[in-house]
C-alpha positions in Angstrom: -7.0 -93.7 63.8 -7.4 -93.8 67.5 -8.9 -90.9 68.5 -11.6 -91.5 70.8 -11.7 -90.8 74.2 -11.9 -94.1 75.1 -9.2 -95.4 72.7 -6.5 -92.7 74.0 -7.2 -93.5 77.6 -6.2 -97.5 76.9 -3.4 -96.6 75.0 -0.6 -97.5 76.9 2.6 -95.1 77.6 5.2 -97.6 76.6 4.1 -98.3 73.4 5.7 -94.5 72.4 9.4 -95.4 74.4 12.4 -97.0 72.8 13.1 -99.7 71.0 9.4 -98.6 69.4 9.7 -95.2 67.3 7.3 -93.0 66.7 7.1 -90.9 63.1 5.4 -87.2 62.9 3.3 -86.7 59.6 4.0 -83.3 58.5 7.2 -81.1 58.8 5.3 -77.9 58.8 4.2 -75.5 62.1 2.0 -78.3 63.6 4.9 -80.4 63.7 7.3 -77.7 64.9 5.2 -76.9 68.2 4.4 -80.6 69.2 7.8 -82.3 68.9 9.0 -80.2 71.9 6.2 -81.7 74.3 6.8 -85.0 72.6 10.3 -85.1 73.6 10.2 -83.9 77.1 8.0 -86.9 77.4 10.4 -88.8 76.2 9.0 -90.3 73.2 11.2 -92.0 70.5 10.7 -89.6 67.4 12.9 -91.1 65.1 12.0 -88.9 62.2 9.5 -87.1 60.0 7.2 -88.2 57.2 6.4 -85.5 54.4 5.3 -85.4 51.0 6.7 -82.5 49.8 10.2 -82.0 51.8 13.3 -84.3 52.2 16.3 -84.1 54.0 16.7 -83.0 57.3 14.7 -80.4 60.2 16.3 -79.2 63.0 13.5 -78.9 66.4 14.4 -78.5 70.0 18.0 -79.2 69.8 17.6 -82.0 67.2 18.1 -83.0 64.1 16.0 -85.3 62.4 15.3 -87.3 59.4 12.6 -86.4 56.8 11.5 -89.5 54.5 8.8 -90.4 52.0 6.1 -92.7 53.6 7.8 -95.6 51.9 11.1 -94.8 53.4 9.5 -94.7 56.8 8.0 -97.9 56.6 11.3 -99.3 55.6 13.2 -97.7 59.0 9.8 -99.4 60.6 10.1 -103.0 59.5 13.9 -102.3 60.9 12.9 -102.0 64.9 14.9 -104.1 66.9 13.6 -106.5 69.3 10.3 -106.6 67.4 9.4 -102.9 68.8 6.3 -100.9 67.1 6.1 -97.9 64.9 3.7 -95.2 65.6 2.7 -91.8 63.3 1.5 -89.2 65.1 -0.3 -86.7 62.3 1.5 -83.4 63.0 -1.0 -80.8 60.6 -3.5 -78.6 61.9 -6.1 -79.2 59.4 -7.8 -82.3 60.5 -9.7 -82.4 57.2 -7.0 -83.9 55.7 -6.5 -86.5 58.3 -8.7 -89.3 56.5 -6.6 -88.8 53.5 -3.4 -89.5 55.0 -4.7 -92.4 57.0 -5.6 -94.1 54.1 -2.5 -93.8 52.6 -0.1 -95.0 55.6 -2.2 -97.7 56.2 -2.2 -98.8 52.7 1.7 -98.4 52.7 1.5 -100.6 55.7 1.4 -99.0 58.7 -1.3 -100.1 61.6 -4.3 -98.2 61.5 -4.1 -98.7 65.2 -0.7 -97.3 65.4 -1.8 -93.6 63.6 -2.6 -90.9 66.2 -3.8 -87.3 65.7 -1.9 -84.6 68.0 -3.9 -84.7 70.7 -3.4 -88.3 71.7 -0.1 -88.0 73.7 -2.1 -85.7 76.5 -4.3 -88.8 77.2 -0.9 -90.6 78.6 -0.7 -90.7 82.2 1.6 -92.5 84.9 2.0 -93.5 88.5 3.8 -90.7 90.4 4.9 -90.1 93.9 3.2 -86.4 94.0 0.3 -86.6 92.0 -1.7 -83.5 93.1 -1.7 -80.2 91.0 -3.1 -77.0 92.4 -4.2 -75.7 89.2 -5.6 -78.7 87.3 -9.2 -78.4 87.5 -8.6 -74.8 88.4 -6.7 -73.1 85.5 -7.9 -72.0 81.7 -5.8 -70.4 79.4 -5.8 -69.8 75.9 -3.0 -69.6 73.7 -2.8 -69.2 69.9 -2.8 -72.9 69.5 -4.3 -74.8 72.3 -5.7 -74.4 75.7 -3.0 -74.6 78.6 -3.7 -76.4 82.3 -1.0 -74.6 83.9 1.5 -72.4 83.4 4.0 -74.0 86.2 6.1 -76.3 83.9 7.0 -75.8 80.5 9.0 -76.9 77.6 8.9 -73.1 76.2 5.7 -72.2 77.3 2.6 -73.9 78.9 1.7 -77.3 78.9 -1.4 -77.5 76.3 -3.3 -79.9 77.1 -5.9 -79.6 74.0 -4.4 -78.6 70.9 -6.8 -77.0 68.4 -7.7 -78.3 65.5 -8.1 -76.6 62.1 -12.0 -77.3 60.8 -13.0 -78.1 64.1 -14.5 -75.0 66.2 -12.8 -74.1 69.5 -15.9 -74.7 71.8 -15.2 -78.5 70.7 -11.7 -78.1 72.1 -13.0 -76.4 75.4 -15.7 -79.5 75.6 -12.8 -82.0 75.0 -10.6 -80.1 77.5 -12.7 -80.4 80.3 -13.3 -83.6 80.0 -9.9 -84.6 80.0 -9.2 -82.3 83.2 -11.9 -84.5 85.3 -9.8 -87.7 83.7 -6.6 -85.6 85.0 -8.5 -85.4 88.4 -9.8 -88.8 88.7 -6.4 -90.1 87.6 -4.5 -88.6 90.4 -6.9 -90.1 92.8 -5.4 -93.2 91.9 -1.6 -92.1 91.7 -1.1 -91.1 88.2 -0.5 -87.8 86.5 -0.4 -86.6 82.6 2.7 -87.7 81.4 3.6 -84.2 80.6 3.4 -83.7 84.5 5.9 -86.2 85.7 8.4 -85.0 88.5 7.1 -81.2 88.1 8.4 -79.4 91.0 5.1 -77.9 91.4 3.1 -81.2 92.5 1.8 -81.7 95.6 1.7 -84.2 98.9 -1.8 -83.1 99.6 -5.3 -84.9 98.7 -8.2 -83.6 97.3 -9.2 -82.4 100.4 -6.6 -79.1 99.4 -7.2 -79.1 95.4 -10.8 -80.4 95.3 -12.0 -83.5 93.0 -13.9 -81.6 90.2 -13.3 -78.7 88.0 -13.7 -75.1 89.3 -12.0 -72.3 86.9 -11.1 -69.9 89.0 -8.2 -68.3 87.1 -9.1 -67.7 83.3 -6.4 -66.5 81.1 -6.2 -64.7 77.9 -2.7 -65.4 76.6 -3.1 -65.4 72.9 -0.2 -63.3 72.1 -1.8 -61.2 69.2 0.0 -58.4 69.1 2.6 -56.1 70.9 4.3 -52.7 70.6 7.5 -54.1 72.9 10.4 -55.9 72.1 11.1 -57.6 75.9 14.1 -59.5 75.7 12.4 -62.6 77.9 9.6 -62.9 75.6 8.9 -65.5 72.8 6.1 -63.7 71.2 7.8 -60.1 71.1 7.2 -57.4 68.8 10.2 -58.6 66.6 9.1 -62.6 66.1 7.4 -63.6 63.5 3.6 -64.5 63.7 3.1 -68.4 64.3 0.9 -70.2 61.7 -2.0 -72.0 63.8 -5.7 -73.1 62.4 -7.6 -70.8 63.4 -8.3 -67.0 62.7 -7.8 -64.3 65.6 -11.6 -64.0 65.4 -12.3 -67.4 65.7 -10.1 -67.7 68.4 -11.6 -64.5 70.2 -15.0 -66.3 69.6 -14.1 -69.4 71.1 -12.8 -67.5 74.3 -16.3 -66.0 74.1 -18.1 -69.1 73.9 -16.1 -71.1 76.4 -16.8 -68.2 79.3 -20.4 -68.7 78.6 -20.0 -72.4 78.6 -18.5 -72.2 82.1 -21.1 -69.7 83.7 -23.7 -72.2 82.5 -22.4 -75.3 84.0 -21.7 -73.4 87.3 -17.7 -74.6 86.2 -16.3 -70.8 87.0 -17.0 -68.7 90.2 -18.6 -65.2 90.4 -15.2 -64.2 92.1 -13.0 -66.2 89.4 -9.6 -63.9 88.3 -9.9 -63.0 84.6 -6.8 -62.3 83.4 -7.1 -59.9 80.0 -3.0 -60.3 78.5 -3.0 -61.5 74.6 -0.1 -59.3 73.9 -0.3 -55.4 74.6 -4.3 -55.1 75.1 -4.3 -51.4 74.2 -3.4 -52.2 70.8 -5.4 -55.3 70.2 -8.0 -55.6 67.2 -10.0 -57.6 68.7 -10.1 -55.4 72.1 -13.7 -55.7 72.3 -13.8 -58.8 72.1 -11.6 -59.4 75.1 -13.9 -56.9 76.9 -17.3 -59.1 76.7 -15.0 -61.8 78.8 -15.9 -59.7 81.8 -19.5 -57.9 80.3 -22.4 -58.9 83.4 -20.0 -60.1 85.7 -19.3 -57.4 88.7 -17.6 -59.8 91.2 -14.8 -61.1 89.0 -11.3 -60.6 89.8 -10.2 -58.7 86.4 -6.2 -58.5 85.8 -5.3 -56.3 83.1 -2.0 -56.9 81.9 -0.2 -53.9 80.3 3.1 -52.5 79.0 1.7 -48.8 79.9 3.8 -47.7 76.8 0.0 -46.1 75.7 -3.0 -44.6 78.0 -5.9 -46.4 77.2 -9.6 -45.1 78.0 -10.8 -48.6 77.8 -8.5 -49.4 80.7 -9.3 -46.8 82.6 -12.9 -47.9 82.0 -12.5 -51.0 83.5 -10.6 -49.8 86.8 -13.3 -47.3 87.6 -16.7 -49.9 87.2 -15.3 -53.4 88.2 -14.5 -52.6 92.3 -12.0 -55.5 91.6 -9.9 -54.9 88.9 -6.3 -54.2 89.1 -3.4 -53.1 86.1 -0.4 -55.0 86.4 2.7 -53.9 84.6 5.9 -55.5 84.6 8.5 -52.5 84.7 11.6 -54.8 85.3 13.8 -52.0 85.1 14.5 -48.8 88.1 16.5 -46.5 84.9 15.9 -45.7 81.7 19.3 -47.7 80.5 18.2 -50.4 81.9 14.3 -50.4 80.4 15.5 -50.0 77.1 17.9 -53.2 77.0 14.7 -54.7 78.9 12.3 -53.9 76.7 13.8 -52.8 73.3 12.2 -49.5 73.2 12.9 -45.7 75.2 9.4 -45.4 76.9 10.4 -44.8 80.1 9.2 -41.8 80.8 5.8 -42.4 78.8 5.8 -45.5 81.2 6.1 -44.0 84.3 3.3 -41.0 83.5 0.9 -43.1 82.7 1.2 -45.5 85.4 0.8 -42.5 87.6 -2.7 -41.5 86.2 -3.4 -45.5 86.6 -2.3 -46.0 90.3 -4.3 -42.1 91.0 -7.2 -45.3 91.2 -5.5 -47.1 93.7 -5.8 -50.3 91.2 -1.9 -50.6 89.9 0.6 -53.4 90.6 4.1 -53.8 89.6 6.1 -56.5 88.8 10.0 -56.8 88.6 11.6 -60.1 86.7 14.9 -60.8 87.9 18.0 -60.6 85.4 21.2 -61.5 86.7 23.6 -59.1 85.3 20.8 -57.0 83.6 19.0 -55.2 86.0 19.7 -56.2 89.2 22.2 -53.2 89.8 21.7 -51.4 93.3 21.2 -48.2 90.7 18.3 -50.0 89.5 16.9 -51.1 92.7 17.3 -47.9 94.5 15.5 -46.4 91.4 12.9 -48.8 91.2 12.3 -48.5 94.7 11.7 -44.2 94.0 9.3 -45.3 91.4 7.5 -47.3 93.8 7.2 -44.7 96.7 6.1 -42.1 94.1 2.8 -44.7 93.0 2.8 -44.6 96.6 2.1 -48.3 96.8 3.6 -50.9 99.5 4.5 -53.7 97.6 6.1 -55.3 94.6 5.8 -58.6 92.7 9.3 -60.5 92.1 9.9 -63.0 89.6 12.3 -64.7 87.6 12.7 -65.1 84.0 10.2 -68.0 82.7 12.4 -70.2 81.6 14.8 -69.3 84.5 12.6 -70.7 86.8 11.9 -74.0 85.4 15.8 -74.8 85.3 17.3 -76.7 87.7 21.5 -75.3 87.4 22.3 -74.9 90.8 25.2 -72.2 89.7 22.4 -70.1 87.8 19.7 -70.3 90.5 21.8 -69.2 93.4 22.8 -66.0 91.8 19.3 -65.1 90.9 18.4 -66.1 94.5 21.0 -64.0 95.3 20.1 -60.9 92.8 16.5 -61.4 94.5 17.5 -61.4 97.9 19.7 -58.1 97.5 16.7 -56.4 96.5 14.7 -57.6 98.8 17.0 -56.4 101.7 16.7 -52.8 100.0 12.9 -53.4 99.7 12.4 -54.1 103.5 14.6 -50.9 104.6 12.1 -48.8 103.1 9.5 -50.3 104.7 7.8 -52.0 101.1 7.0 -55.3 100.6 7.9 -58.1 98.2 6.0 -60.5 97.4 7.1 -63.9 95.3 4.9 -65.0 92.8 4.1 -68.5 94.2 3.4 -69.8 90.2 7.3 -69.1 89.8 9.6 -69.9 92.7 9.8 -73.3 93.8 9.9 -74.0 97.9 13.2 -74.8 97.4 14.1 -71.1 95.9 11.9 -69.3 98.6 14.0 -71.3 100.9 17.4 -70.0 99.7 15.8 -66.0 98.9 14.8 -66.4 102.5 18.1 -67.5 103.9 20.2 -65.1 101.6 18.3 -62.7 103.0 18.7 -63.0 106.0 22.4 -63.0 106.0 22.4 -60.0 104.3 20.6 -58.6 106.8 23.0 -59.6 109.7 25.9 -58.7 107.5 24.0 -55.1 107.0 23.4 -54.4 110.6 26.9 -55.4 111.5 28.3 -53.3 109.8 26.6 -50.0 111.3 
C-alpha cells in the first residue's frame, strides 16, 4: 500500500481521473464521509467493494455499485484505453488494513494501486491563485479529522488528515503538520491541494502576506459532541444522529490536549493565538474540562467561547472574568421569538436574551446574525434585533450567511441574500451600530454587491424624506 509520505507525494493526480476508476473498500461510515471530498476532486469512483453488502449505496447525489472483490476486478480488467484501477480503503480501523491488502492483491489488484484514506490529500496541482490565508495558520478538530480551513467545503471543512482508528490522534497532528509545510512549499511553486483548486478564497499575494511556515494562530474545537438546539442550518443538530468515527470522545479530547502542548513546544502557536472553545453547546459538554485545560497557563490567548446561551454557565462566566481576552459569541439569528423558534427548534428566547444580559454586564459578548432569505430577514426581525442589540448596549454585530449558502455560486440565490444583508444593514447604520462581515464567509465579490445594494438603498431612503 502506498502510504508513505514519500510515496503519496509522487503519486500523480491523473492516475485517479477518467478512463482510470477508482474502487472504495468498505461501504460503511468511513466510506460515507470520504466519497464526498473524493468527488469534488473529481475522482472516478466507479463503485464500492464490500464483503458483507451487495447492491447499490446512494452518497452525495449518487448512486453506486457495490460488488465482491472478484466482481470488482472483473469491472477493472474492463477499462477502456488500457486505464488503471485504484482501491482506496474506506474503514477507520487501520488494523484491518494488512488484511485486506493481502486479499486484493491476491485477487489481482496492484499493490501499488491500494491507497489508505489519507492519500488523496497528498494530490496537489498548478493553480493560478495558489496562496491561502489560513494554511499554515488554521487547526481545527472535528469528530473525524483535523480541518486546514473552514473557507471551502463539500458539507463541511476540508480535512486534511483523517483519523485513523488504532492510531492515536497526536500521530495525526504530527502527520498534519507536515503535510501543511508540503501545502506551503507547494504553493511556492504554483500548486495547491487538489481539494483547493479554484477556491474563491485563494489569494494573488506571496508569502510575503501568508508567511512560508506554519504559525497556528486560530485553534478550533469543532468536534460537535453534543447540543441542546435543533438550528435548522446545522448538520450536527440536536436531532441527527451521532456519526460513527474511530475514536472515543476522550480520545479525541486527549488528542486536542496533546496537540496544544505539541504546538507551545515547537513555538508553532503564538501567546496571542485565538482559541476557539465550540464542540457543540459547551455548557453541556462531558468532557467540559477537558476543553478548559486548552486555555490552562496561557493569559494572552484570544479565547472565543461559542454558545447557544440557552443555559448560564459558571464555567463561562469563569473564563470572561480571568482571561482579559476572552469574548462569548452567540449566534441569535433571530429579532422575535417566532422567528428563534423556526431558527433554532426550541422557545428559549427569553432564557436567551437574560442570560446574555448577565454575559455582556462583562463587556465580553458578541452577536452574530446568519442570513435566511425568507426566514428571518423580516424588517420585524431586524428592528427587533436591532432593540436587542441597544439593550446589550453593544455597537456592532457579526453578519453571515448560511454555510453552505456561501460556498454557492447561483447568482439568483446570492443576490437576494446580498440583498436581505444589505436591508439590514441600512437599518443597522441608522441607529448608529455597526456590521461587520465575517471575512471567512463572504467572498469579495459578495462584499462588493452588499456594499453597492447598500448604497442604493440608502439614496432611495434619503429621497424619499
Amino acid at each position: 500500500m502506498k502510504n508513505t509520505i514519500e510515496q503519496l507525494k509522487a503519486v500523480n493526480v491523473e492516475e485517479f481521473f477518467a478512463p482510470n476508476v477508482v474502487f472504495c473498500y468498505g461501504a460503511g461510515g468511513a466510506f460515507l464521509g470520504i466519497a464526498p471530498y473524493l468527488f469534488a476532486c473529481g475522482i472516478n469512483i466507479v463503485g464500492v467493494i464490500d464483503t458483507y453488502k451487495r447492491g447499490w449505496i446512494d452518497v452525495a447525489d449518487r448512486r453506486l455499485p457495490i460488488y465482491s472483490m472478484n466482481g470488482a476486478y472483473e469491472v477493472s480488467n474492463s477499462i477502456p484505453d488500457k486505464g488503471t484501477a485504484s482501491v482506496v480503503i474506506t474503514i477507520a480501523d487501520s488494523s484491518l488494513y494488512e488484511n485486506i491488502e493481502e486479499r486484493l492483491v491476491a485477487q489481482g489488484f496492484s499493490e501499488e494501486r491500494i491507497f489508505d484514506l489519507n492519500f488523496w490529500t497528498w494530490l496537489t496541482v498548478p493553480s493560478e491563485k495558489v496562496f491561502c490565508k489560513n494554511i499554515g495558520h488554521y487547526m481545527q478538530f472535528y469528530p473525524s479529522g483535523l480541518s486546514a480551513c473552514c473557507n471551502l467545503g463539500v458539507k463541511d471543512s476540508y480535512l486534511a488528515e483523517w483519523y485513523i482508528k488504532g492510531k492515536k490522534i497526536i500521530e495525526s497532528v504530527e502527520n498534519y503538520l507536515e503535510k501543511i509545510q508540503y501545502y506551503i512549499d507547494e504553493a511556492e511553486k504554483g500548486r495547491v491541494p487538489l481539494y483547493c483548486k479554484e477556491c474563491p478564497f485563494l489569494l494573488d499575494a506571496g508569502v510575503e502576506s501568508v508567511g512560508n511556515s506554519i504559525n497556528i494562530d486560530r485553534f478550533i474545537t469543532s468536534d460537535h459532541v453534543v447540543c441542546n438546539a435543533d438550528c435548522v442550518y446545522c448538520t450536527d443538530a440536536c436531532t441527527m444522529p451521532h456519526r460513527k468515527v474511530g475514536h472515543t470522545l476522550d480520545e479525541r479530547f486527549d488528542g486536542m490536549i496533546d496537540a496544544r502542548n505539541l504546538l507551545l513546544k515547537r513555538q508553532l502557536i503564538a501567546n496571542d493565538s485565538i482559541i476557539q472553545l465550540a464542540s457543540g453547546e459547551i455548557s453541556i459538554i462531558p468532557q467540559k474540562r477537558k476543553l478548559l485545560q486548552l486555555i490552562e497557563g496561557q493569559p494572552e490567548f484570544r479565547v472565543e467561547i461559542y454558545t447557544n446561551c440557552f443555559i448560564y454557565d459558571e464555567d463561562i462566566e469563569g473564563i470572561l472574568k480571568k482571561y482579559k481576552n476572552a469574548v462569548l459569541q452567540c449566534d441569535l439569528d433571530a429579532g422575535t421569538p417566532e422567528t428563534y423558534i423556526k431558527v433554532k427548534g426550541f422557545n428559549k428566547f427569553q432564557t436567551v436574551l437574560r442570560n446574555l444580559e448577565k454575559y455582556a454586564s462583562m463587556g465580553k459578548v458578541r452577536i452574530k446574525y446568519v442570513i435566511l432569505p425568507g426566514m428571518n430577514d423580516s424588517e420585524e426581525d431586524y428592528v427587533g434585533m436591532i432593540r436587542i442589540i441597544k439593550r446589550l448596549s453593544l455597537d456592532n454585530i457579526l453578519l453571515s450567511p448560511e454555510y453552505e449558502m456561501s460556498r454557492k455560486n447561483n447568482r439568483f440565490e446570492k443576490r437576494s441574500l446580498c440583498f436581505s444583508t444589505a436591508k439590514f444593514i441600512v437599518m443597522l447604520n441608522k441607529d448608529g451600530i455597526q456590521a461587520v462581515l465575517i471575512k471567512d464567509f463572504w467572498s469579495d465579490e459578495d462584499a462588493a454587491l452588499i456594499k453597492r445594494f447598500t448604497r442604493e438603498l440608502t439614496l432611495e431612503q434619503d429621497s424619499a424624506i
